[in-house]
N, C-alpha and C positions, 0 to 999 in steps of 0.2 A: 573536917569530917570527910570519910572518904567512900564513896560509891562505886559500884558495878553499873556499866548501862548496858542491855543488851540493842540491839539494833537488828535493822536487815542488810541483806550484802546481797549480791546482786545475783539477779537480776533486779531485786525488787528494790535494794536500796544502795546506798554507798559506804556502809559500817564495812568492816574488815574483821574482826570479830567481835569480844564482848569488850568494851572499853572501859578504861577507869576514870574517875572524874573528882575531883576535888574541890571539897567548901570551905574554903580555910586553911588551917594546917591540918593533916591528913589525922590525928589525933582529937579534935577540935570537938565536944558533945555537941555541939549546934552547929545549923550547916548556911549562916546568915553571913560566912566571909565569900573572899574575892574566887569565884569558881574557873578549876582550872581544865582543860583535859589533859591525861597524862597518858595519852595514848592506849596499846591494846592492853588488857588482862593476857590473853591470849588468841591469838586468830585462828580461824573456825569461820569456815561455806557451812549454806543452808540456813541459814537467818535465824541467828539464838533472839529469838523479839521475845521472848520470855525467861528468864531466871530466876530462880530460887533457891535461898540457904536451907543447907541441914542445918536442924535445932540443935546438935551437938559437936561437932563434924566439920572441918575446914573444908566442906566441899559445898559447892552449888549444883546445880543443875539446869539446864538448858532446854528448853523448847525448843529444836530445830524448825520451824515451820516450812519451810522449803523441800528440807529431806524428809517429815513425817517421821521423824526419833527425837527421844530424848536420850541427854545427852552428859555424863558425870565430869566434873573437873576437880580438882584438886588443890587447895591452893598452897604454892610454893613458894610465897614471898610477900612484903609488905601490898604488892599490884599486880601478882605472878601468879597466870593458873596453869596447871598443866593436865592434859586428856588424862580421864583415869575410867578404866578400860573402854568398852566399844560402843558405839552409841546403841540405841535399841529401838526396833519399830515397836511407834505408839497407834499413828492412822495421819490419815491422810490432814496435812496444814495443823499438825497440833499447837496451838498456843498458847496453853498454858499448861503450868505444872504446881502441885501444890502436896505441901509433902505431909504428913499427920505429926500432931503434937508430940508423940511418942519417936519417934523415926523408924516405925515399922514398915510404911510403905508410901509410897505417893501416888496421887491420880493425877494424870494426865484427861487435856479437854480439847478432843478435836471440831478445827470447823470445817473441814471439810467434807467428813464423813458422820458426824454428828455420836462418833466413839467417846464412850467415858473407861478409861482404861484405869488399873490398878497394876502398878509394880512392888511386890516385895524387896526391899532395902537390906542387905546383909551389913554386918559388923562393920564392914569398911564404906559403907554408904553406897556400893554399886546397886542398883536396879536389876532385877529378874527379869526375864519374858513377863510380856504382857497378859493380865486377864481383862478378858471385856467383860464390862458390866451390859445387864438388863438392854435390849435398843429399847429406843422412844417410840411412842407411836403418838399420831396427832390426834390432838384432842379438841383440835377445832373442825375435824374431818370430821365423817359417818356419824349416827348415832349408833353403828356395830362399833368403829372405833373407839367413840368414849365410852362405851361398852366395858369394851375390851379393857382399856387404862385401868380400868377400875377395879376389874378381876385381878388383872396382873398387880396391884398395886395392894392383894389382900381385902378390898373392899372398903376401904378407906378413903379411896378416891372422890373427891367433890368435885363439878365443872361450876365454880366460881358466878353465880350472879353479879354481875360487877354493873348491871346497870341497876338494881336494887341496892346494890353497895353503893355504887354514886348517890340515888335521890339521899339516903340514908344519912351517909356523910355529911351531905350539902344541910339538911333540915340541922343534923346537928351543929354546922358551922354556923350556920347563921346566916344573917343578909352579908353582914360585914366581907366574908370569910366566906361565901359558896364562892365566889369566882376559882377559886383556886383547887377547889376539886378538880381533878378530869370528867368531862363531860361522856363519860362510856354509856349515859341514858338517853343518848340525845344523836339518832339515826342520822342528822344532815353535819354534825362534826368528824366525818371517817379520818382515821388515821392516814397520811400521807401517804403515798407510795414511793416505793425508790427503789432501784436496782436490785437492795437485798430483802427485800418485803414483797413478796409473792402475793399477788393479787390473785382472783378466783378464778382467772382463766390460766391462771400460770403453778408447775410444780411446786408444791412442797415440800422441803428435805431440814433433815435434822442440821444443829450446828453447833453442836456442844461449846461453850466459851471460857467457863473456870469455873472451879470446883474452888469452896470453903469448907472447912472443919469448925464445928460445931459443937459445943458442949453435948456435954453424953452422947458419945459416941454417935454422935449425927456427921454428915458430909449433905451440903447440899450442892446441886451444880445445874447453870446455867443453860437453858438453849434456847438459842435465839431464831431458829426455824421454825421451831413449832411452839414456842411462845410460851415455856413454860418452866418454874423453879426446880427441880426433882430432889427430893430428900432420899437419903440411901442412911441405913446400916452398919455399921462394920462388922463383920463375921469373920472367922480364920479362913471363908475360903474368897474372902472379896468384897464387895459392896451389894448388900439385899435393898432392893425397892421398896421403899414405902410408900411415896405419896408423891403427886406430882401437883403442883400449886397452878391453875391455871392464870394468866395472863392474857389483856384482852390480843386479840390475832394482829400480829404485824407490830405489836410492840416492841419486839427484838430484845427481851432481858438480856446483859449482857458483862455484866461484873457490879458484885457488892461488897457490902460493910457489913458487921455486926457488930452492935450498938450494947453497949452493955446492959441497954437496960432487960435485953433477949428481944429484940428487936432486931428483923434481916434487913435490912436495906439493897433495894435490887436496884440500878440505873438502868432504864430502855434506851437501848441503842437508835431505833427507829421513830419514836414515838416522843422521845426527848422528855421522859416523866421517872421519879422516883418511886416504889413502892415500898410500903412499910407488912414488912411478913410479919407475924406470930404464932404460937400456938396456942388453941383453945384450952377449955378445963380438959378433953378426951385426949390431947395431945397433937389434933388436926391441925396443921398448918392451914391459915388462910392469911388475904387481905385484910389489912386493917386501917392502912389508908394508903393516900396519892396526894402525887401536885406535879404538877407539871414543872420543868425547871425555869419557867418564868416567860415574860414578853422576848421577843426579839431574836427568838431561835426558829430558819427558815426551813422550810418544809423538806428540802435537801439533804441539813446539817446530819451528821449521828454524833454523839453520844458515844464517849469511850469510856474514860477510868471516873470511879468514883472514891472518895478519900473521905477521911472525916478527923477531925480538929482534935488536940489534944486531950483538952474538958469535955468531948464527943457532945459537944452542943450544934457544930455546924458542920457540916455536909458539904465539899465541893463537887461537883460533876464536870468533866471537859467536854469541848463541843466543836465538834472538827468542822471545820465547811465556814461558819462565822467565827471560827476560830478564838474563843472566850470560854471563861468559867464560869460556869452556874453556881450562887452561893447560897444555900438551903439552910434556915433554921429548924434542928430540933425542940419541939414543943412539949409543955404533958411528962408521961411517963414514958414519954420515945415515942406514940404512940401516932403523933402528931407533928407533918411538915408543912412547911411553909418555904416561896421563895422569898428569896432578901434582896440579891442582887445578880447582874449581869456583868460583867468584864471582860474587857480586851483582854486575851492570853497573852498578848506580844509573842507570839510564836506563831507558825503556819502548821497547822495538822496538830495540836495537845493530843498525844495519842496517849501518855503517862502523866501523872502528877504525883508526886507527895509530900504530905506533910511530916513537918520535922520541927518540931514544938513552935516554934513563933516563925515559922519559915516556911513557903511553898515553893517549891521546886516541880516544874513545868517541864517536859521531854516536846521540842517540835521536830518532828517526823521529817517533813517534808521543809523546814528552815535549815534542819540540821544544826539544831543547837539547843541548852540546856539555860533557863534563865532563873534566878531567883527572886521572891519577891517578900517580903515581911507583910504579917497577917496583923490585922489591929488588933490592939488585945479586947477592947473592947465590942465591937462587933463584929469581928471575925476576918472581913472583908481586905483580901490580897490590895498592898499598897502598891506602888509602880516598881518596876524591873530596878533592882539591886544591882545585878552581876549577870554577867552572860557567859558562855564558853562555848567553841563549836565540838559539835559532835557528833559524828555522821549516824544520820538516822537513826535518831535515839528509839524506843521504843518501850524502854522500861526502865526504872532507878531502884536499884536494892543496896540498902548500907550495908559496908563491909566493914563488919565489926571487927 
């Protein structure tokens, strides 16, 4: 089976541009053989650390994060891309891109400047100039602020009891089973602080992180600034705001899953815990549960990619800094997590993972290299490193069909 990895190039890493990687022979439906690197797709400055296939379309797309564009390529051979036309500013450190079912447009998710942008997609898969979507405003600031959210949002806006949700939870879990709620009711367990988690003497600023598409025409997208899910629209002229999910402060949401059973699954980056989103009988998105991703994750680590299992029964989360996988059971009608296990990643920095039916495939950033590892079929849980290949600062894996 044959992959795209995007990476950083320098300053910030040692990738060269998007590179191609091999699990097997490059035809292979499963990615459980000897992994190879095959060198560039094509090379490309400004750090493609994110890409993305058109759904129809020999084209990908690129996250420049460096230059703040994205970026079209074309592909012109079995591991061949080539630029197709000019890159396009999206905002400041975009990193991610995520393109609509339909291939009418894609949105781009900046962290730098905390921009949700929209580009319209012509016939040949090029990108338009950018529309900004709606800015964020915080909703763990003022009570003019959440105010505000709320108007702007149509009036639909809730600011999430989440320490009424925790006792809640907990009474429902049981003795067995409270441990594992988040303790968001209980004033002497604060969330950690770290470099990217603004404490209350220090700025707040947006940090948009990726954007999902969503059944009936939903997009929901991440920010990890102001701590909160936003659900959008799609209209002919962009993305309309609907509702913004809050998030307790400093939990950094920061990339999800959707669960088929209509369940969002969000990973906190800072806070190192899973949330389960859904909507009400009104349509209102709220919490409907948490878990922390287990023992043994240090008050430093974050939280990067979140994947989930073929039978979408189990959940992995990667965790940079103690450098291992968090292994989460789906409970219930989705409705319900749990952790399972802890793992060594064998890699330094899991800033990617995914799954590929009986196979996890691990990107380490900062090892520079790509490992494989077989999932039990029975509980889920990644068994020891298969295959290794180097690959300079991996930072994303997308099959190239």
């Amino acid at each position: 089976m044959r992959f795209l990895v995007g990476g950083y190039t320098a300053p910030e890493g040692s990738a060269t541009g998007i590179a191609v990687l091999d699990a097997g022979a490059p035809d292979d439906a499963l990615a459980g053989g000897q992994l190879r690197g095959e060198g560039d797709a094509v090379t490309v400055t400004g750090s493609p650390s994110w890409i993305t296939p058109h759904p129809t379309l020999d084209v990908v797309y690129a996250a420049l994060e460096g230059a703040g564009t994205v970026q079209a390529f074309r592909r012109v051979g079995p591991e061949r891309l080539a630029t197709l036309g000019v890159a396009v500013p999206a905002g400041d450190a975009v990193c991610q891109v995520a393109v609509s079912p339909d291939s009418a447009f894609l949105v781009a998710s900046c962290w730098g400047d905390g921009r949700v942008v929209r580009m319209r997609l012509d016939a040949a898969g090029l990108p338009s100039r950018p529309v900004e979507s709606a800015a964020p405003v915080d909703p763990h600031g003022s009570a003019a602020t959440q105010a505000h959210t709320a108007a702007a949002s149509g009036g639909t806006e809730e600011v999430i009891d989440l320490a009424a949700a925790a006792r809640a939870l907990r009474e429902a879990a049981g003795a067995e089973f409270a441990h594992l709620v988040p303790e968001h009711d209980r004033d002497e367990v604060p969330h950690p602080a770290t470099p990217e988690q603004p404490s209350a003497e220090t700025e707040r600023t947006p940090h948009a992180h990726q954007a999902r598409f969503l059944p009936r025409g939903l997009v929901a997208t991440t920010d990890m600034g102001y701590d909160t899910v936003r659900l959008w629209s799609v209209t002919a002229d962009g993305l309309r705001h609907r509702q913004d999910v809050v998030l307790p402060r400093g939990s950094g949401p920061r990339h999800t899953v959707w669960h088929p059973s209509g369940h969002l699954y969000v990973v906190t980056e800072l806070s190192h815990e899973v949330f389960a989103l859904a909507p009400d009988v009104t349509g209102a998105w709220r919490i409907v549960a948490g878990t922390s991703l287990g023992a043994g994750i240090l008050p430093d680590d974050t939280a990067a990619e979140l994947a989930m299992s073929h039978d979408a029964e189990t959940l992995y989360a990667g965790v940079r800094g103690t450098d291992t996988i968090a292994v989460l059971r789906v409970r219930g009608g989705g409705e319900a997590l749990s952790p399972v296990a802890l793992v060594e990643a064998d890699v330094r920095w899991p800033r990617h993972h995914l799954v590929v039916r009986d196979t996890l495939l691990v990107a380490g950033q900062h090892s520079d290299d790509v490992v494989s590892r077989p999932l039990d079929p029975r509980t889920g849980i990644p068994g020891r490193v298969r295959h290794r290949a180097s690959v300079a600062s991996p930072s994303c894996l997308v099959p190239l069909g």
